[in-house]
C-alpha positions in Angstrom: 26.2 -15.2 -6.5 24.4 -15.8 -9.8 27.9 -15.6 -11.4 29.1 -18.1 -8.7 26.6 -20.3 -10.2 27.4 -20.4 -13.5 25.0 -17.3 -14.8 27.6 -15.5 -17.1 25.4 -12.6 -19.0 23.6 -10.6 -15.8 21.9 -7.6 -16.0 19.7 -6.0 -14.2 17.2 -3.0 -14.8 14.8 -0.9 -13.0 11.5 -0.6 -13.9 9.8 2.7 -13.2 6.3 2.3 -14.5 6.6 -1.1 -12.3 7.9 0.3 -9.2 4.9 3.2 -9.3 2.4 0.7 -10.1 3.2 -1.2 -6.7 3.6 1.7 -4.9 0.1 3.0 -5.6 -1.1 0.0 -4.5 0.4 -0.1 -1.6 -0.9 3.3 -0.7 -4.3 2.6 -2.1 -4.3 -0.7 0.3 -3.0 1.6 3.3 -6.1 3.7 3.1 -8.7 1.2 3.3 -10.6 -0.7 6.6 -9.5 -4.4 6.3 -10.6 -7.0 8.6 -7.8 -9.7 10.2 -7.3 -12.4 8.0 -8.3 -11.2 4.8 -6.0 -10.5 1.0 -6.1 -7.1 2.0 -5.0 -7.1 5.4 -2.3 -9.3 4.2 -1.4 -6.7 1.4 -1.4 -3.9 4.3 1.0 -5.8 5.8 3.7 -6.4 3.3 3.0 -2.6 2.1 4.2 -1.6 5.3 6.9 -4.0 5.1 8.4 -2.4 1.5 7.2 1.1 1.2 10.1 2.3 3.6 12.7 0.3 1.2 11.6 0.8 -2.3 14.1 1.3 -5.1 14.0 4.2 -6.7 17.0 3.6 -9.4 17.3 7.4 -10.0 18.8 7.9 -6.5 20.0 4.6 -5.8 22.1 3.8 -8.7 22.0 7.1 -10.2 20.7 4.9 -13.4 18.3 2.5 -15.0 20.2 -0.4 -16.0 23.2 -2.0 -13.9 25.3 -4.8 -14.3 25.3 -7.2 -11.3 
């Protein structure tokens, strides 16, 4: 697609340290009381929205850098 749009040089690379930063705070958020309505009932919410499909590029893509 961003080939499609003219993009000639894509690349894209996992970031590790990234990916188990969010995750820790997605679990951190999990753990905690949070009333309706609030930053960290919103942050609950998309936790339990990615946690079940985040990238982990060592079993994905079997490496760290792929072109696209």
């Amino acid at each position: 697609m961003l080939r499609a749009a003219g993009f000639t040089d894509v690349h894209c690379a996992g970031a590790p340290a990234w990916d188990a930063a969010y995750q820790g705070i997605y679990r951190a958020a999990l753990t905690m009381h949070a009333e309706d309505g609030t930053a960290l009932a919103g942050l609950q919410g998309e936790a339990r929205r990615r946690l079940p499909t985040t990238y982990f590029p060592s079993t994905r893509y079997g490496a760290l850098e792929l072109a696209c």
